[in-house]
Structures are given as structure tokens and as C-alpha cells.
C-alpha positions in Angstrom: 1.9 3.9 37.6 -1.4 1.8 37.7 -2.0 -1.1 34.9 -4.1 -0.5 32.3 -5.8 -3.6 32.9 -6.7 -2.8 36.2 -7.8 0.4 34.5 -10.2 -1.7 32.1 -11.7 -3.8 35.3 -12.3 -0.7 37.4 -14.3 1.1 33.9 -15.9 -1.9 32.7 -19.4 -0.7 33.5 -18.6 1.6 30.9 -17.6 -0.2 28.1 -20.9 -1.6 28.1 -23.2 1.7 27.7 -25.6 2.7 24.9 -26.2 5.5 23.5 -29.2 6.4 22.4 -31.1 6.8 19.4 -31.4 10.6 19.1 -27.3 10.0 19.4 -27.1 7.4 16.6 -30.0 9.9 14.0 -27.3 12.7 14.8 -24.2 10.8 14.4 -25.9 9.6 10.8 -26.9 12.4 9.8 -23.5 13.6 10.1 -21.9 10.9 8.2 -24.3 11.3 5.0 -23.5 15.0 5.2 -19.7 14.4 5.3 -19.6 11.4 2.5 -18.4 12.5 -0.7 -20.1 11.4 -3.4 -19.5 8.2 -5.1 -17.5 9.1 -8.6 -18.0 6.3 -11.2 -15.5 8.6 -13.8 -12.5 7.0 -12.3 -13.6 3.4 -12.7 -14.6 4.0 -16.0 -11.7 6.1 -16.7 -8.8 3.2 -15.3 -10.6 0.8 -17.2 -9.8 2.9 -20.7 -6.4 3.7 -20.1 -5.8 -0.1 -19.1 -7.1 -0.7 -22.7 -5.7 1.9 -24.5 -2.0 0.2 -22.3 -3.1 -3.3 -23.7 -3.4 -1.6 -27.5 -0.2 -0.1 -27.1 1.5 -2.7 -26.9 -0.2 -5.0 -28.9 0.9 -2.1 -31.6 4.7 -2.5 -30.4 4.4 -6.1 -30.4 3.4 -5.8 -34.5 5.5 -3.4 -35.5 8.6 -5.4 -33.9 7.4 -8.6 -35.5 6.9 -6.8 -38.7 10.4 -4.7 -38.8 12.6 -8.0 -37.3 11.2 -9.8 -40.7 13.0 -7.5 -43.1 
């Protein structure tokens, strides 16, 4: 069973080759066709439901405080 790094020094030659432009428009052009679009709704969205957490139980926290006086 041969090495594998005998297998890199015999191919290194080709570890070094460039492809060429035409390759790198095509493979771009691929990439912007396959990438979903950015969505800002979840951001926005975590962002209000970590809020609306934090009100929660800031609400809790009051009604505790108020009901443990009596």
C-alpha cells in the first residue's frame, strides 16, 4: 500500500495549478445563483423575543416582590 506522502511528492506539480478565469466567472456565477438571500426578519425577530423574555420576568420579579409583602 503506497504512502500518501509519497503520493503528495509524486502529484505535487499539481497542487500548484490555476485555473483560469473563465473557471473562477463560472464558479461565481454559480455561487451568487445558489446563495439564499440574506433575511434580516430573524435578527430582528430574536432581538424582540429576547425583550419581550427580559419583560417577563421583570413582571415575575414584581409581582413576587409585591405578593411576598402581604
Amino acid at each position: 500500500m503506497p504512502d500518501i506522502f509519497d503520493f503528495f511528492k509524486e502529484n505535487e506539480d499539481k497542487l500548484h495549478e490555476r485555473p483560469s478565469d473563465q473557471v473562477w466567472q463560472k464558479l461565481e456565477q454559480k455561487l451568487e445563483r445558489s446563495r439564499p438571500p440574506k433575511r434580516r426578519d430573524i435578527r430582528f425577530l430574536q432581538i424582540w423575543v429576547v425583550a419581550l423574555m427580559v419583560l417577563i420576568l421583570i413582571l415575575a420579579a414584581v409581582m413576587v416582590w409585591h405578593y411576598s409583602r402581604r
